[in-house]
C-alpha positions as a Python dict, from the first residue, in 0.01 Angstrom:
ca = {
    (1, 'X'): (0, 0, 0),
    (2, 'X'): (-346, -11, 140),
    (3, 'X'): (-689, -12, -82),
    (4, 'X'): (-776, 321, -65),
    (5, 'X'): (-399, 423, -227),
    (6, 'X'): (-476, 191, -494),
    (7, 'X'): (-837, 282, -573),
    (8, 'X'): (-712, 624, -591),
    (9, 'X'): (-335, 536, -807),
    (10, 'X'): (-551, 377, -1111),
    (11, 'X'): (-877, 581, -1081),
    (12, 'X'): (-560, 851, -1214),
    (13, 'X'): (-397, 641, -1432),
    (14, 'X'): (-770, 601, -1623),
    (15, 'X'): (-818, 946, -1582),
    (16, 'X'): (-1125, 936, -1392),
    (17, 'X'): (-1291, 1201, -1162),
    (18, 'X'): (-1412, 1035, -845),
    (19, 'X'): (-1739, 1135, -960),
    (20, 'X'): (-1647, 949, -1276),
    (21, 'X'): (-1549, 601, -1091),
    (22, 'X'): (-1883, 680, -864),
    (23, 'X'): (-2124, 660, -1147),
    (24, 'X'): (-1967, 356, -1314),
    (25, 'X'): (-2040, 156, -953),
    (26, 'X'): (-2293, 325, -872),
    (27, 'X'): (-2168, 515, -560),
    (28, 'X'): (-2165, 883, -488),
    (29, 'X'): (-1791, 1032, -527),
    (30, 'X'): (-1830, 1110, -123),
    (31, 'X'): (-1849, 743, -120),
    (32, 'X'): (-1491, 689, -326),
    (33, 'X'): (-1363, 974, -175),
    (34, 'X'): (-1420, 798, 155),
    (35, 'X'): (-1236, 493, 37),
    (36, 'X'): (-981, 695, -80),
    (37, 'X'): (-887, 850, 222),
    (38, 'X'): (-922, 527, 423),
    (39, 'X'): (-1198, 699, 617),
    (40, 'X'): (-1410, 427, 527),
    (41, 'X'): (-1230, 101, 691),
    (42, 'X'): (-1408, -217, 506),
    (43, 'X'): (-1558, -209, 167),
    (44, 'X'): (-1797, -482, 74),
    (45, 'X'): (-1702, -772, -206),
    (46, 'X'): (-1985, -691, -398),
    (47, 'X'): (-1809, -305, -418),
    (48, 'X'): (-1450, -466, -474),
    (49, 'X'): (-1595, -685, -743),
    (50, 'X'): (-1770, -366, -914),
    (51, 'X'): (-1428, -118, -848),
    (52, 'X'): (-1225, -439, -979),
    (53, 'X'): (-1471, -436, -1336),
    (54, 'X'): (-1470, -25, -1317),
    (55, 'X'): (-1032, 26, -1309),
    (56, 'X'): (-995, -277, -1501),
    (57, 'X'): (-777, -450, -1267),
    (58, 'X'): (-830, -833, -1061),
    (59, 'X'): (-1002, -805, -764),
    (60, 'X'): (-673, -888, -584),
    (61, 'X'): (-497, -572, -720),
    (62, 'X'): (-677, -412, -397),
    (63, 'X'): (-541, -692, -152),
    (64, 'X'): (-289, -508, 82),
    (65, 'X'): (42, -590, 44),
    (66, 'X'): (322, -527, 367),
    (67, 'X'): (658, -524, 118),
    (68, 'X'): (842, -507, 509),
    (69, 'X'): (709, -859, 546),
    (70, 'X'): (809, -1037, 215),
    (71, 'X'): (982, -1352, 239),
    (72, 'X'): (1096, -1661, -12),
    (73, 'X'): (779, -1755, 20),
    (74, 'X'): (667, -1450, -179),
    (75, 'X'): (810, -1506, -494),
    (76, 'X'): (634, -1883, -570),
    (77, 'X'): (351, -1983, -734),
    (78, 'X'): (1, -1843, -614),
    (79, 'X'): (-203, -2087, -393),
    (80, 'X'): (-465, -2216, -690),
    (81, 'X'): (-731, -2242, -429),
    (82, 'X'): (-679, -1928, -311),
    (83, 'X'): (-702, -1768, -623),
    (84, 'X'): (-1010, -1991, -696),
    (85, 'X'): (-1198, -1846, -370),
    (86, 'X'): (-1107, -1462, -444),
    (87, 'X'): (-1243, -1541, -785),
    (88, 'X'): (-1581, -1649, -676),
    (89, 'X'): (-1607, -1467, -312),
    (90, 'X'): (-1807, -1188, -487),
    (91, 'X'): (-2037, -1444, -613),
    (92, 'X'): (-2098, -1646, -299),
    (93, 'X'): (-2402, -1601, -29),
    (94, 'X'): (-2330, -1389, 261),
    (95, 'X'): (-2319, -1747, 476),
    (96, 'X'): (-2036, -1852, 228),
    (97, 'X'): (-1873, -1496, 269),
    (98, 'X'): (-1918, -1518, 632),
    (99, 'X'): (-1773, -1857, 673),
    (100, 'X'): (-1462, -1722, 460),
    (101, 'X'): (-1435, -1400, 674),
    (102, 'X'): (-1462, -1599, 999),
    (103, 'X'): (-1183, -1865, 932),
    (104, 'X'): (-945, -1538, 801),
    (105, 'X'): (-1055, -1371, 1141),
    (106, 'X'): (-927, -1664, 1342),
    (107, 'X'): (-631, -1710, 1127),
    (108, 'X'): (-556, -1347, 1182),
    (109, 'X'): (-628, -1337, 1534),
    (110, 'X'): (-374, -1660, 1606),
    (111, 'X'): (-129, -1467, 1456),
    (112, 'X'): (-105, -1169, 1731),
}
């Protein structure tokens, strides 16, 4: 499922307008809408931490999951340290948050 389904699937199940979900984070519902519809293709931490407060979910809820790629692997523990940086990534300095994004770049790009 990717972020935009999400945002959308418990916006509903709150029963919010997107107008609604905008004025809680302070975005126009163009702006939701946007993410939504995966028009918009990244959306800031700061924004995932305030949509993560907003639909009452952890910020990981909007992590996108491939089920066609699931292995054993899936079904063990959570990695404490990475739960530990998604908990303070919306916290960190944009050096930190670049640092972060650059070694998941390069771990992304060795994968290809």
């Amino acid at each position: 499922m990717d972020i935009g389904y999400k945002i959308r699937k418990r916006r509903k199940e709150l029963d919010l307008t997107q107008v609604e979900l905008g004025q809680k984070i302070h975005k126009s519902s163009q702006v939701i809408s946007n993410w939504e519809r995966g028009y918009t293709t990244g959306i800031v931490s700061e924004d995932l931490h305030e949509l993560s407060m907003a639909l009452s979910v952890p910020i990981d809820y909007f992590i996108p999951t491939d089920n066609a790629t699931t292995t054993h692997q899936d079904t063990s523990p959570p990695d404490q340290r990475l739960e530990a940086i998604i908990r303070v990534y919306p916290n960190l300095d944009e050096k930190s948050k670049d640092i972060i994004d650059a070694i998941i770049k390069l771990n992304t790009d060795s994968q290809k």
